[in-house]
N, C-alpha and C positions, 0 to 999 in steps of 0.2 A: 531565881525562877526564870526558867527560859520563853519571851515571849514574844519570839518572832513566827513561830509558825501559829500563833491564833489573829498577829498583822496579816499574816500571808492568807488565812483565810478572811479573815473580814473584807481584806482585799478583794478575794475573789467572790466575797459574795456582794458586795456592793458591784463589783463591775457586771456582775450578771443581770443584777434589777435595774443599770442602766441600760445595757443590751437591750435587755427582755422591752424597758419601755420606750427606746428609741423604735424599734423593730414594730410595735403595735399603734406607736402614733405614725409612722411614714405607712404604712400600707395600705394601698387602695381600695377604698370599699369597692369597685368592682372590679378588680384582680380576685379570681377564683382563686383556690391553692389547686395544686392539680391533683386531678380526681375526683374532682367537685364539677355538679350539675350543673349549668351555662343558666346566666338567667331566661327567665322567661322571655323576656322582649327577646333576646337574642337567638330562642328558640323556633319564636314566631315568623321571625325577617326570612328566613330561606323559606319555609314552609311557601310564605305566599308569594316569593321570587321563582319558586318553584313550578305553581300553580298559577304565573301567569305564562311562563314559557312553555307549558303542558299546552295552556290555549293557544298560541301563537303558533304551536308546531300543527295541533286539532285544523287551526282557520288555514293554514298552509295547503294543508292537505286537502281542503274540501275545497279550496280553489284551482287545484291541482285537478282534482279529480272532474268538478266542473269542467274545466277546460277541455279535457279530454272526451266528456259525454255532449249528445246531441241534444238540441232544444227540442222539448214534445210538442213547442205550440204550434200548432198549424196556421194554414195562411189567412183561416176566416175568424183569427182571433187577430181584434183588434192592438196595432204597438201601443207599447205604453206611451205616456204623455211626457213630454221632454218639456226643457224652461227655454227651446230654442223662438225668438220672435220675428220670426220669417210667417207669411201668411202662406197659406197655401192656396195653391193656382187652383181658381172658378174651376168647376167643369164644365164642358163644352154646353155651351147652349142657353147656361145659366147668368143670369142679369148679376150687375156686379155690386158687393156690398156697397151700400150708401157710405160715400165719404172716400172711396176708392176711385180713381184715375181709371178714366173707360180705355178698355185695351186699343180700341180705335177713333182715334178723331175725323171725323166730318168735316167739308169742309163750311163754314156759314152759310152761304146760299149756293146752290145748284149755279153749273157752268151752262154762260148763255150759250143758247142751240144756234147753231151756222147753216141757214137756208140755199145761202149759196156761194161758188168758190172766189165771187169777189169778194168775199166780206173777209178772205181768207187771206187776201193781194194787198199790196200795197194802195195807196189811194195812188191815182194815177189823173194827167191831164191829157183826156185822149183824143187823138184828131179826128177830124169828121172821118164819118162810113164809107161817105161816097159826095165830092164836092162838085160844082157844078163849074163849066158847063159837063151836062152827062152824055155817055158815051151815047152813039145811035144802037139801033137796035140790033141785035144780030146773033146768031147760034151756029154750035160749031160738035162735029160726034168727032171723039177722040183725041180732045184738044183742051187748052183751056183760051180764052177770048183773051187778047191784049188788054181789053176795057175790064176786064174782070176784077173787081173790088180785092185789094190786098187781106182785107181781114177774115175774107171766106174764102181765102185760096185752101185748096187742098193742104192734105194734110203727109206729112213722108211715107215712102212707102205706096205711094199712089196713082191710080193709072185712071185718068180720065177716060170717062165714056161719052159724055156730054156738058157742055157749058151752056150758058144762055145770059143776056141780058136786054131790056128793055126798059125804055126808058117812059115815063108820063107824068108832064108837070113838073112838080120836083120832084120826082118818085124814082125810083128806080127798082123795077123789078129784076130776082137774081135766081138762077135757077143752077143747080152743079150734081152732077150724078157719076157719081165714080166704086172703082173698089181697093179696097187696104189687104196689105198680110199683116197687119194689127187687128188687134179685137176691137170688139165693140165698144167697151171700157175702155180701150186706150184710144181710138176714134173720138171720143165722148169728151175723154179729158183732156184732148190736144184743143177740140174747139172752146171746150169750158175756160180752159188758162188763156188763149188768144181773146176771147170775149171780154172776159172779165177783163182783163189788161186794158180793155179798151171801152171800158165803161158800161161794157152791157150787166145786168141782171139777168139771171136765172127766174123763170117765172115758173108755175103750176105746168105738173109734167103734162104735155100732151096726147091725147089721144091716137092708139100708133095701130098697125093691121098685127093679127098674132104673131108671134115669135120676134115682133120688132119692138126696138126702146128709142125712145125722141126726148128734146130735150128743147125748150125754146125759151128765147132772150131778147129783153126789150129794152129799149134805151130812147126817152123823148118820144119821136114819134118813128123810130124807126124797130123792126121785128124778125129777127130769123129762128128758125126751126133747123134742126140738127135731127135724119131720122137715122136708124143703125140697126142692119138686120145681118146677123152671123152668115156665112155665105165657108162652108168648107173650114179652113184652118184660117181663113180673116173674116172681112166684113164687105159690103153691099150699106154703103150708105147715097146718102141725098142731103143737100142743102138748098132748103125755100128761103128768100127774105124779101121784105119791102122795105126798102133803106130810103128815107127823109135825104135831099140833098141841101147840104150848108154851103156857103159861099167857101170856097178854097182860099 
């Protein structure tokens, strides 16, 4: 009996049931065979990969298209409200929030008032007005007196009309009548700065004839007056004094 071809098949059929069960234990439960449905999770993954890039192109576009269209709000609608914390500047006129820095500081007390332009000068040690012994008496048109007190001499710019002086006790009367191509203001402040430098005060303005301004200054027991009346493109003034004489 010949039995190699029932070897040859047993052969082959055992090799087959080993095939057959190596091939179904290695293969992976989720390897589809092909032609076969994808699982479900696998069907779902693009779907909604899908359906966010659908939105992403939708919100592209509506920014897109904003951009290119015009705001309808008008200017009497209020902006929105921002998280910026800058305050916003008072309006004019209006008192400033409690706890806020005053836009302008004051200064603590008011600046003391200057009555007159010594108080403006330095302090000074000044020599007598007028010392003794005093000049005799005498008056002169178009001139000024040698005897003529240095601190009421005229003023630049000046042309005597009259001088005068007299003398009683210790007194000395002084009398100057001239005219300026300065103003009346600058006639004013040449005698105010020379005064003061020399110790006099400015007192209560004196009573002057209309269109005239006076000015007078007293020191111990001595007093002159400064009168100033506009006269064309200068001035038409006078000086009165009664000057106290001190030992020289």
């Amino acid at each position: 009996m010949n039995t190699r071809p029932v070897t040859v098949a047993v052969i082959g059929v055992v090799a087959s049931l080993l095939l057959g069960g190596c091939g179904a234990d290695g293969a992976s439960p989720d390897t589809a065979p092909p032609g076969a449905a994808p699982p479900e999770s696998a069907a779902v993954a693009p779907s909604a990969s899908k359906q966010a890039k659908d939105r992403k192109d939708r919100s592209g576009e509506d920014r897109a298209a904003g951009r290119g269209q015009t705001s309808d709000r008008t200017d009497d609608e209020p902006d929105a409200p921002t998280d910026s914390t800058e305050e916003p500047a008072p309006a004019p006129g209006a008192s400033p929030s409690p706890g806020s820095a005053p836009a302008l500081e004051m200064p603590e007390a008011p600046e003391a008032t200057v009555s007159s332009l010594s108080e403006l000068l330095p302090p000074s040690n000044p020599a007598p007005l007028v010392a003794t012994p005093l000049p005799r008496a005498a008056s002169a048109q178009g001139r000024l007196l040698s005897g003529f007190p240095a601190a009421l001499r005229p003023t630049r710019a000046t042309r005597v009309q009259s001088s005068s002086v007299s003398p009683s006790d210790d007194r000395l009367q002084v009398g100057l009548v001239a005219t300026s191509s300065q103003s009346p203001a600058q006639v004013l402040l040449a005698y105010r700065t020379r005064l003061a430098r020399r110790g006099m005060t400015e007192t209560a303005t004196p009573p002057s004839v209309a269109g005239s301004q006076a000015a007078a200054f007293r020191r111990d027991g001595s007093v002159v007056t400064v009168t100033v009346t506009p006269r064309g493109s200068g001035t038409s003034y006078s000086v009165h004094a009664s000057l106290r004489a001190e030992r020289g």
